[in-house]
Backbone bond lengths (Angstrom), bond angles and torsions (degrees), N, CA, C in turn:
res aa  C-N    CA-C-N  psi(-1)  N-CA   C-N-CA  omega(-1)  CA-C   N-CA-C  phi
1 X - - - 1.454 - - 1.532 109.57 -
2 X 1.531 112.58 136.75 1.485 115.03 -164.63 1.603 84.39 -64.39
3 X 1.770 104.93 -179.78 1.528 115.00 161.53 1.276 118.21 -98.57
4 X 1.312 134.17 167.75 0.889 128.48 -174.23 1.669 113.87 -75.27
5 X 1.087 134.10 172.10 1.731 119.69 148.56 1.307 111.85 -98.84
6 X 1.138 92.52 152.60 2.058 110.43 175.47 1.796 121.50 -24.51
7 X 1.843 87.09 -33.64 1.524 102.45 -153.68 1.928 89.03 -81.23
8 X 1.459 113.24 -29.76 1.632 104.02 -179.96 1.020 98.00 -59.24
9 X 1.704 113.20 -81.44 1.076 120.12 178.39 1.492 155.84 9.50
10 X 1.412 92.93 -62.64 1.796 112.86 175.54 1.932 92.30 -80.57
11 X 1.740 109.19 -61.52 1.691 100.46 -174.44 1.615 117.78 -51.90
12 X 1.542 116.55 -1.30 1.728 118.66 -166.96 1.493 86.36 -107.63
13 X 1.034 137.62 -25.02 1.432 149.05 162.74 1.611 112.83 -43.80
14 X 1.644 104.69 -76.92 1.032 115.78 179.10 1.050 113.95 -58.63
15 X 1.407 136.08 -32.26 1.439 126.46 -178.42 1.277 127.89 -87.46
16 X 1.750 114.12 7.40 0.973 149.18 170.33 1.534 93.90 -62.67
17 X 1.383 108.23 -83.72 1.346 127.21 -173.24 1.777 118.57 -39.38
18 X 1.511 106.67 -45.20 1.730 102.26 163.00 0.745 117.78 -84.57
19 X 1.263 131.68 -1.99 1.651 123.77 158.42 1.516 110.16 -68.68
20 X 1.159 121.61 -42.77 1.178 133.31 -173.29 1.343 112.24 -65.52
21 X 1.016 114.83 -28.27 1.876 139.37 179.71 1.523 108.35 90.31
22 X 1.651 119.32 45.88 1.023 124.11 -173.71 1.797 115.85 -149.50
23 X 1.700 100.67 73.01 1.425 120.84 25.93 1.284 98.55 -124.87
24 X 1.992 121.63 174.66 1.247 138.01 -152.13 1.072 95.25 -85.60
25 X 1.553 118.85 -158.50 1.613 141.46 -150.70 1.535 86.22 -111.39
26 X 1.269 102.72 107.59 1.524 122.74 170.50 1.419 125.42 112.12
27 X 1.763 97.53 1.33 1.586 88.82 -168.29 1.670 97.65 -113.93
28 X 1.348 126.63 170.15 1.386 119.15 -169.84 1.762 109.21 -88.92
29 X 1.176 92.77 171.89 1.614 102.64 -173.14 1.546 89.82 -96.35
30 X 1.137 120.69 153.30 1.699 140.33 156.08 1.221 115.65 -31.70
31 X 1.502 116.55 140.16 1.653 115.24 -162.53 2.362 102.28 -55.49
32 X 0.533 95.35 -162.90 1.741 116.04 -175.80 1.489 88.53 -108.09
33 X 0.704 134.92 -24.20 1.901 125.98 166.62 1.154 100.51 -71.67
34 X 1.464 113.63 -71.65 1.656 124.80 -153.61 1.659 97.94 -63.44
35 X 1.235 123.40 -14.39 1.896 129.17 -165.52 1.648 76.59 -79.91
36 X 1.347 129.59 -64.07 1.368 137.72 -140.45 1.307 111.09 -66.86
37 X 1.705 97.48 -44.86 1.372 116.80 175.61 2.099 109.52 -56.21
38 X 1.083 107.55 -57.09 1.090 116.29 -178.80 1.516 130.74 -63.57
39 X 1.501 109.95 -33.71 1.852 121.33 149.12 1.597 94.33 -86.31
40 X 0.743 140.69 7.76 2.141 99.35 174.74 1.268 123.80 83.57
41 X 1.866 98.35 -8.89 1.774 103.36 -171.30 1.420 112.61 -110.58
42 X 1.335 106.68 176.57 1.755 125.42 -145.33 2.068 85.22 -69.41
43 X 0.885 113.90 -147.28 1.578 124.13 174.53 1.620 112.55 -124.66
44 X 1.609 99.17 -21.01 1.687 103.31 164.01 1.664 121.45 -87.01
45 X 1.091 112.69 -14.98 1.541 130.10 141.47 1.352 129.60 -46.92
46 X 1.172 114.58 -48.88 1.773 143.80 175.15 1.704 87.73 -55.28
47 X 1.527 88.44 -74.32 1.331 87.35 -167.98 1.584 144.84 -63.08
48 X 1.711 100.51 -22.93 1.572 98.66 161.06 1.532 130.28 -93.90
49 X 1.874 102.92 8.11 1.161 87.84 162.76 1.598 109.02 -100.17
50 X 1.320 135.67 12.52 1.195 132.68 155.02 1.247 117.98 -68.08
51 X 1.171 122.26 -46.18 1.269 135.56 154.25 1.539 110.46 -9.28
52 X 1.637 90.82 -74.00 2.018 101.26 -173.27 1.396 110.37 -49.02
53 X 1.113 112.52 -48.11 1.499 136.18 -174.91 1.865 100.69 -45.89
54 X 1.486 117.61 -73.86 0.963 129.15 170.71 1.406 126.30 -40.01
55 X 1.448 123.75 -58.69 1.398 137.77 132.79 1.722 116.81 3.67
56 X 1.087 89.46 -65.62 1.950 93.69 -167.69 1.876 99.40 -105.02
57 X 1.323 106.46 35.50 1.699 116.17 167.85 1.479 113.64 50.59
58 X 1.861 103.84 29.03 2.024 93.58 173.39 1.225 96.93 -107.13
59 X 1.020 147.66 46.18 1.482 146.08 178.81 1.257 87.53 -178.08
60 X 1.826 104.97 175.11 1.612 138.63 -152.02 1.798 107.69 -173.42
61 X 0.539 123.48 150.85 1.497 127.82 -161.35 1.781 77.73 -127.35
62 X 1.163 138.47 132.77 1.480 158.71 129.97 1.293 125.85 -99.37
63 X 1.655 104.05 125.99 1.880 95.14 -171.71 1.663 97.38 -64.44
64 X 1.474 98.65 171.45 1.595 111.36 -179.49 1.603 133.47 39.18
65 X 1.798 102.74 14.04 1.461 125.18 166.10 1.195 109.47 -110.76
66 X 1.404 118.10 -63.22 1.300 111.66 -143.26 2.017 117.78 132.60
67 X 1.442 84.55 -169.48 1.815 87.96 167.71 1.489 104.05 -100.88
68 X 1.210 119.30 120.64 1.383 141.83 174.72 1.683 121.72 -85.73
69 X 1.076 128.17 136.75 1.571 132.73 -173.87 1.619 92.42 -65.54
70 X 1.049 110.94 152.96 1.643 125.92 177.14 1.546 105.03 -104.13
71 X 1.305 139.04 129.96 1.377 125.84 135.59 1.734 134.21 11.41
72 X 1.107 151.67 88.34 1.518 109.25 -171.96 1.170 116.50 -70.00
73 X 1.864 125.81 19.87 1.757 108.39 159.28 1.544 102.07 -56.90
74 X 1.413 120.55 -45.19 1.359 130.07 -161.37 1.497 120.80 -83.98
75 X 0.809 123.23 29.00 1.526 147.35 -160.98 1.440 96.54 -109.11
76 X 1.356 154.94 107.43 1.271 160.67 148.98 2.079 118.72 -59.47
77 X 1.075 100.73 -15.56 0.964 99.82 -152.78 2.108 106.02 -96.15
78 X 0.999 130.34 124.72 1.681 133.13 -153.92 1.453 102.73 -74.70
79 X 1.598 120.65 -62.17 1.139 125.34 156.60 1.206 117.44 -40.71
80 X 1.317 136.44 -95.68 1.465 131.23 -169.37 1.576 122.77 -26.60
81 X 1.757 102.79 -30.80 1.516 101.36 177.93 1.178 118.03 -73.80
82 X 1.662 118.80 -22.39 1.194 119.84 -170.42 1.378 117.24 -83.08
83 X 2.015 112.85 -30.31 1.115 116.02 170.61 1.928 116.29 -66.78
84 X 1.181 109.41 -40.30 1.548 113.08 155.02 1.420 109.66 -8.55
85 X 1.847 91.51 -96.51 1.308 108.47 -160.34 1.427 110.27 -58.84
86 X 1.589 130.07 -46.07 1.324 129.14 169.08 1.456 125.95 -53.13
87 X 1.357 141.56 12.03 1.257 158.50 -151.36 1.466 98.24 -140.55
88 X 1.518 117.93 -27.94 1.709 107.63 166.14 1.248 105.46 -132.47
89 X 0.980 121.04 38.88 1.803 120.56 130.16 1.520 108.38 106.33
90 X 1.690 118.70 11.09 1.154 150.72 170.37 1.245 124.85 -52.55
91 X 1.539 109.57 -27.38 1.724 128.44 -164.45 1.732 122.17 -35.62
92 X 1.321 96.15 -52.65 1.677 109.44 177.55 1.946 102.64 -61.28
93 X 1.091 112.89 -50.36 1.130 96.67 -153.77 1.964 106.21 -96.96
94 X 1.270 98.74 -1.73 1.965 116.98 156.24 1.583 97.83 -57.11
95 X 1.408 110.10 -60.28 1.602 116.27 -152.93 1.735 96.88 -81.52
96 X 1.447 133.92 -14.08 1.414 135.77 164.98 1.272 97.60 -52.16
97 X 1.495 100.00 -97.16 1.456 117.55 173.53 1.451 130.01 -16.13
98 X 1.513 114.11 -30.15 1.342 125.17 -174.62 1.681 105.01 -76.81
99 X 1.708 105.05 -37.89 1.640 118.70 -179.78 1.324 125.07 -64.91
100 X 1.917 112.66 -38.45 1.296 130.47 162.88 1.100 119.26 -50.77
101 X 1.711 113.78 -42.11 1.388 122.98 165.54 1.401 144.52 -32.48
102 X 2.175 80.03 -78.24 1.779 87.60 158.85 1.748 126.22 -69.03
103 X 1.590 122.82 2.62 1.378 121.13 176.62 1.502 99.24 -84.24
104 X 1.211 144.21 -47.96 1.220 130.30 171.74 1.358 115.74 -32.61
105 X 1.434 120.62 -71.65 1.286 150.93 -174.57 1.530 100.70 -48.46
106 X 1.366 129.55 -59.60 1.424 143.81 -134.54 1.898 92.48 -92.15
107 X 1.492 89.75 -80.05 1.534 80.02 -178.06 1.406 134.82 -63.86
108 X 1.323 124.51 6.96 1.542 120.91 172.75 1.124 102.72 -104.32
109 X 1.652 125.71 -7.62 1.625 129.93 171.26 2.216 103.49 -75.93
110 X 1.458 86.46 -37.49 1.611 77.84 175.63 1.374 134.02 -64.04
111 X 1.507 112.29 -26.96 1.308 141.21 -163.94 1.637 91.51 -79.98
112 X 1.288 116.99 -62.72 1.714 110.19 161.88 1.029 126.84 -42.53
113 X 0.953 112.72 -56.93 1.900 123.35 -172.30 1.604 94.01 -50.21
114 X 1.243 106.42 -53.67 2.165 105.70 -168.66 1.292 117.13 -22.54
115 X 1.685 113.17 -28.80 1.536 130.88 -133.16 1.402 93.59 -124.23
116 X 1.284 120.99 -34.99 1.482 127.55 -160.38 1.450 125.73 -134.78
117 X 1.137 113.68 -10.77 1.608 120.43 159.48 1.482 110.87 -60.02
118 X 1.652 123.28 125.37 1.183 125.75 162.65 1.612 114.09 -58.68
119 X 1.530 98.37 176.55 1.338 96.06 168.33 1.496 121.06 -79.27
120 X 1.176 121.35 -39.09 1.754 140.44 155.33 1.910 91.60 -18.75
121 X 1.309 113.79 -45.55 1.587 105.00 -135.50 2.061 89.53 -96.79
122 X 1.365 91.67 -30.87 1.341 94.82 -175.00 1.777 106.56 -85.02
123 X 1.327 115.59 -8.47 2.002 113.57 174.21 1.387 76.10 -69.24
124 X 1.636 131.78 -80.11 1.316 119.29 -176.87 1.416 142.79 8.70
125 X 1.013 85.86 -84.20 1.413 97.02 165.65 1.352 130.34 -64.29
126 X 1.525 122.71 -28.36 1.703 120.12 154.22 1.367 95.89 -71.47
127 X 1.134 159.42 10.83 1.308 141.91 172.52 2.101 101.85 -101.35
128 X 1.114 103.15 -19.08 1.144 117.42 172.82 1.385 132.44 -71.91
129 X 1.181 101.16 -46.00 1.758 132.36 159.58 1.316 111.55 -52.51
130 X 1.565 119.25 -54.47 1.490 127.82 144.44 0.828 134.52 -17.87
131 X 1.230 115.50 -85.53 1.088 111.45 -178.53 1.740 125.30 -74.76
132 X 1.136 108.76 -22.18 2.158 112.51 159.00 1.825 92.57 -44.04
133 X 1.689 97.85 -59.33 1.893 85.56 175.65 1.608 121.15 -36.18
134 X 1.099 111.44 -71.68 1.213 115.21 177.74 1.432 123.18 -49.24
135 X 0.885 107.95 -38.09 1.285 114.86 -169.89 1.869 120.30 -80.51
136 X 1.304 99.16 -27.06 1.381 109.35 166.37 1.670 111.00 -92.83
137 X 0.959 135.63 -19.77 1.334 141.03 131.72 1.356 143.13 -29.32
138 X 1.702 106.87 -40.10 1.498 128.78 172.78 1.473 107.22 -92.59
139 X 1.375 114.65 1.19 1.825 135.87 -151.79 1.896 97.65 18.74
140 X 1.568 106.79 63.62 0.998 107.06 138.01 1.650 140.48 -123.70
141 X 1.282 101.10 134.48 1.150 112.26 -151.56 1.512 110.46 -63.26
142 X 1.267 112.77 -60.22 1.324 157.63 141.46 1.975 88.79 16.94
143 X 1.306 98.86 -73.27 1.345 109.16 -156.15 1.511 108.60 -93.97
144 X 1.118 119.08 -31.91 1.573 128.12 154.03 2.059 113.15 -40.33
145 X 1.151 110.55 -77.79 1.382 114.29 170.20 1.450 113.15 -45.42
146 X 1.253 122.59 -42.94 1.376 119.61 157.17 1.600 126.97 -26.15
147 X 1.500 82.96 -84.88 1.818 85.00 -178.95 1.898 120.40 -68.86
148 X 1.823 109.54 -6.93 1.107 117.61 169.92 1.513 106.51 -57.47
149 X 1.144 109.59 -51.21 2.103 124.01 -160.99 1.815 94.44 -67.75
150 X 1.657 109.71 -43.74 1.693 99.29 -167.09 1.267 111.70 -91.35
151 X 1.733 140.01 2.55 1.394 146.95 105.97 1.613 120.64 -0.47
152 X 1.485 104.17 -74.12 1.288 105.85 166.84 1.141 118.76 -69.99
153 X 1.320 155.13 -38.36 1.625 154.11 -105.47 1.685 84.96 -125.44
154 X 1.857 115.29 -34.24 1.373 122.79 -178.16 1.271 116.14 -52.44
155 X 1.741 104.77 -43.05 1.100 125.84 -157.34 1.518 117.75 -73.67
156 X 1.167 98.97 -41.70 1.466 127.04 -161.66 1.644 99.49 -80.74
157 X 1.478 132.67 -39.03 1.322 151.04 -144.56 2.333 75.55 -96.71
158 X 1.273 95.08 -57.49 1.412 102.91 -170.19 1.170 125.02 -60.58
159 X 1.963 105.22 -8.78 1.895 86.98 169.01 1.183 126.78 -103.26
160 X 1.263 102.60 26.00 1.657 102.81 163.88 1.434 110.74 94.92
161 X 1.365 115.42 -25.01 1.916 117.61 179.63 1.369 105.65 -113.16
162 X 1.695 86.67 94.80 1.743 95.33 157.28 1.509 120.40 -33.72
163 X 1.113 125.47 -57.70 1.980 121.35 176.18 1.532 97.52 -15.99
164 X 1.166 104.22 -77.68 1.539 125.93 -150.65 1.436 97.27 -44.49
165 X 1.269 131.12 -64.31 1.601 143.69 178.56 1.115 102.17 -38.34
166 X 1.640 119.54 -68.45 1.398 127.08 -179.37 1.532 114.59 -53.97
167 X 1.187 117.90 -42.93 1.710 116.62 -174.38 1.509 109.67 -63.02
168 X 1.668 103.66 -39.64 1.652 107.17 -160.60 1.697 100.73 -88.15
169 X 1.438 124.12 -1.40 1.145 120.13 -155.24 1.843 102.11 -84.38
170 X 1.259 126.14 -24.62 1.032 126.06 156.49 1.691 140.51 -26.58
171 X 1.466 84.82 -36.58 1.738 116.41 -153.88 1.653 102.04 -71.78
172 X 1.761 98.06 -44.39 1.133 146.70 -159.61 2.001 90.31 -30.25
173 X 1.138 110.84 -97.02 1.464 118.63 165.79 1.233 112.76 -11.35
174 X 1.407 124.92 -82.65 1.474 131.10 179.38 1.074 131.88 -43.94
175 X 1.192 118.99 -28.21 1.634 147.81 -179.16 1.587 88.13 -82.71
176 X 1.067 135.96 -54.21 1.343 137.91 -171.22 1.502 111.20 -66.55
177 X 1.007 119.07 -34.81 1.566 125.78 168.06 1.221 113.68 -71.62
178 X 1.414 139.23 -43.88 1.024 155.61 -164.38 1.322 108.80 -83.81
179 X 1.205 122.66 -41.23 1.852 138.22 177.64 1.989 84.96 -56.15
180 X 1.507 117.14 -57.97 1.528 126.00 -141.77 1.463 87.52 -57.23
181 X 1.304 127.03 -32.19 1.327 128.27 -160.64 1.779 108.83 -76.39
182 X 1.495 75.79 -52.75 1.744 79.37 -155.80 1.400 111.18 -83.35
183 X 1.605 118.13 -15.18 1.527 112.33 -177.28 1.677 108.57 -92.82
184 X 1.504 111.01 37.50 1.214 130.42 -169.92 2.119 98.20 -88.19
185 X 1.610 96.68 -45.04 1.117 117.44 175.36 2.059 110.13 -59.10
186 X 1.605 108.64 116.47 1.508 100.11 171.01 1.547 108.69 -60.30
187 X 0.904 128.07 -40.41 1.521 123.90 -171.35 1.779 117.32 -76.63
188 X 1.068 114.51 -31.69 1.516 123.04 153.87 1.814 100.47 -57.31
189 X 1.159 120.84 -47.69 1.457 117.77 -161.23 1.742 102.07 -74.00
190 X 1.614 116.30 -32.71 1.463 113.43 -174.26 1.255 104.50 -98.43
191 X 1.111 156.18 -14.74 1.459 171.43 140.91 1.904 90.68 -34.54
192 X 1.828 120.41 -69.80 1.248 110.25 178.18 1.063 122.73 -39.51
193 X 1.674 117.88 -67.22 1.628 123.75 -168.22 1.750 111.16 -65.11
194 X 1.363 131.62 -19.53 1.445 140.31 162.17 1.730 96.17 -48.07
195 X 1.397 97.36 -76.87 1.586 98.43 179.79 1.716 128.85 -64.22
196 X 1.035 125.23 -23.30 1.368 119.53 153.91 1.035 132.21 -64.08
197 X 1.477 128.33 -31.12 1.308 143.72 148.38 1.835 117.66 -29.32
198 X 1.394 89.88 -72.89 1.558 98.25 178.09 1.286 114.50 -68.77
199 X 1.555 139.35 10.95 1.069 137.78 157.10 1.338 112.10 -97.51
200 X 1.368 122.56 -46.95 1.552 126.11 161.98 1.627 105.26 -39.42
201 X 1.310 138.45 -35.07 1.208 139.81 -133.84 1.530 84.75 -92.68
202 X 2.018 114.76 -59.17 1.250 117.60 -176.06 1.070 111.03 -54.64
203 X 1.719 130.38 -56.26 1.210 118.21 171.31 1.275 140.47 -31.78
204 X 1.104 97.92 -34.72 2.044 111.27 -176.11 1.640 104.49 -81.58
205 X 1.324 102.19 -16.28 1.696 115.87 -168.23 1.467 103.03 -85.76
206 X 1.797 117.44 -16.33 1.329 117.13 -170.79 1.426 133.25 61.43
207 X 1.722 92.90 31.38 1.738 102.67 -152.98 1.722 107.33 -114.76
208 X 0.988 135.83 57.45 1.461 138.99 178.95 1.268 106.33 -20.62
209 X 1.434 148.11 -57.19 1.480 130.79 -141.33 1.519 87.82 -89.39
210 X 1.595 133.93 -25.41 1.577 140.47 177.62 1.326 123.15 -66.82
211 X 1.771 100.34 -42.68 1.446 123.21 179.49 1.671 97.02 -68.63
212 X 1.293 116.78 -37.89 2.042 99.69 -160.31 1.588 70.01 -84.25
213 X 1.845 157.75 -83.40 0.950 161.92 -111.95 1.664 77.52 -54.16
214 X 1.138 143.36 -91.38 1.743 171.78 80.26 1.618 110.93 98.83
215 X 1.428 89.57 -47.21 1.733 109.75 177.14 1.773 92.10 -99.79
216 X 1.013 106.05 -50.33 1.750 90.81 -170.29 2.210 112.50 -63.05
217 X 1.216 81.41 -15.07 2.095 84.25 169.70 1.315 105.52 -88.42
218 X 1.403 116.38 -35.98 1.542 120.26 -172.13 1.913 99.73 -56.82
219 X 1.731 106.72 -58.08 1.381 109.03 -176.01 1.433 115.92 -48.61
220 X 1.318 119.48 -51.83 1.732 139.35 165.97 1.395 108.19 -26.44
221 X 1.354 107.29 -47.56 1.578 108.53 -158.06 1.771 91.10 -98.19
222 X 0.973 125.49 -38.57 1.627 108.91 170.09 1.214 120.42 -63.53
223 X 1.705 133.80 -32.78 1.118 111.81 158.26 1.678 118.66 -77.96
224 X 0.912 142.04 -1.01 1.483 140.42 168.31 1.451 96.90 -84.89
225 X 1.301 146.86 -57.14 1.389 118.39 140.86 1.539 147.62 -23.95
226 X 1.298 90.70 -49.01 1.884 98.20 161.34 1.812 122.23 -41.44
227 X 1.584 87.71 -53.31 1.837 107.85 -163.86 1.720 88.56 -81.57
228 X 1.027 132.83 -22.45 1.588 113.63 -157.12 1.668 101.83 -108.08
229 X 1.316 119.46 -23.11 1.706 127.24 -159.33 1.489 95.72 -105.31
230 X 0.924 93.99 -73.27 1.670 112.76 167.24 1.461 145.06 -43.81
231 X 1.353 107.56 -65.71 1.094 128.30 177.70 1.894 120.19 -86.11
232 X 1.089 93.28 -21.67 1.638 120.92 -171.48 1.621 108.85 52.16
233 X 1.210 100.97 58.01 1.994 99.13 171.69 1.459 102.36 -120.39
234 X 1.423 101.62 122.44 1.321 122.21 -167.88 1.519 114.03 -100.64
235 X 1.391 134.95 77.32 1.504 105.64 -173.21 1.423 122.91 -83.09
């Protein structure tokens, strides 16, 4: 694994610290000396990892302040929000929100795909299904979440609207962290491949109003997995 550079580093630092609430939403960060002083690094270091910071809307440059904490409405950045909210005790309802998310996104990507996935794209995806078989079988996780993420990524690439790829491609990472956790659970893991199946099934069927029905049960049943495996809310 490459290393990081200085410039992550010190900005994964600092964002350590407002996460931590040190310091909060509105108050300034430590001069660009005292940052430098405190990592070991040059002051042009300081400064491009403020930069990053600024970049993805968690900082603000104010004359005669400094860099200032941002809001997290104003926060651009997918990760950082999640470490936010997961750092004060938010977690369950980050990883809701995250599901509502991809159901917007997910099932109107399936409803395309019905129409426009090759056949090339749809062996794929039974090879995908596969291997989640296998892979929850070998109880590796590793390789299960794998072919879970390129299931979707098929799907999404396959309905024909770049937006959609581009919008959801963000997610991509987080979703990947989040899969590591939860497809830890066997019953989250056989509950998935049940429901990927029956979306592969519509797909192959060429049937849009079945295919979005297909993905929108699949989403249903991961958050009813979420709340019951996870979360432990039993109704």
């Amino acid at each position: 694994m490459a290393r990081k550079s200085l410039v992550s580093v010190v900005a994964e630092a600092l964002l350590d610290r407002i996460i931590s609430g040190d310091p909060d939403v509105g108050a300034a960060l430590p001069s660009e000396a005292e940052i430098g002083e405190a990592y070991d690094v040059s002051r042009v270091t300081v400064r491009e990892a403020l930069r990053v910071l600024t970049t993805q809307g968690i900082i603000r440059v104010t004359s005669g302040i400094g860099s200032v904490v941002n809001p997290l409405e104003e926060w651009q950045s997918l990760s950082a929000i999640l470490q936010y909210r997961s750092a004060r005790g938010d977690d369950g309802e980050v990883a809701t929100q995250l599901i509502s998310v991809r159901r917007m996104f997910e099932t109107e990507a399936a409803a395309l795909a019905a129409t426009g996935l090759s056949d090339a794209a749809l062996d794929e995806l039974e090879t995908c299904v596969e291997r989640m078989r296998a892979g929850s079988a070998a109880a590796d996780v590793d390789a299960f979440v794998t072919a879970d993420l390129r299931f979707h990524d098929v799907i999404l690439r396959g309905s024909g609207n770049v937006f959609l790829a581009a919008l959801f491609e963000p997610l991509t990472r987080v979703l990947a962290e989040r899969r590591a956790q939860t497809s830890r659970v066997p019953e989250i893991q056989r509950n998935a491949i049940e429901e990927h199946a029956a979306v592969l099934a519509a797909l192959r069927d060429r049937d849009p109003a079945r295919a979005r029905a297909a993905m929108d049960h699949h989403m249903q049943q991961t958050l009813d997995d979420l709340r019951v495996f996870v979360l432990g809310i039993r109704d």
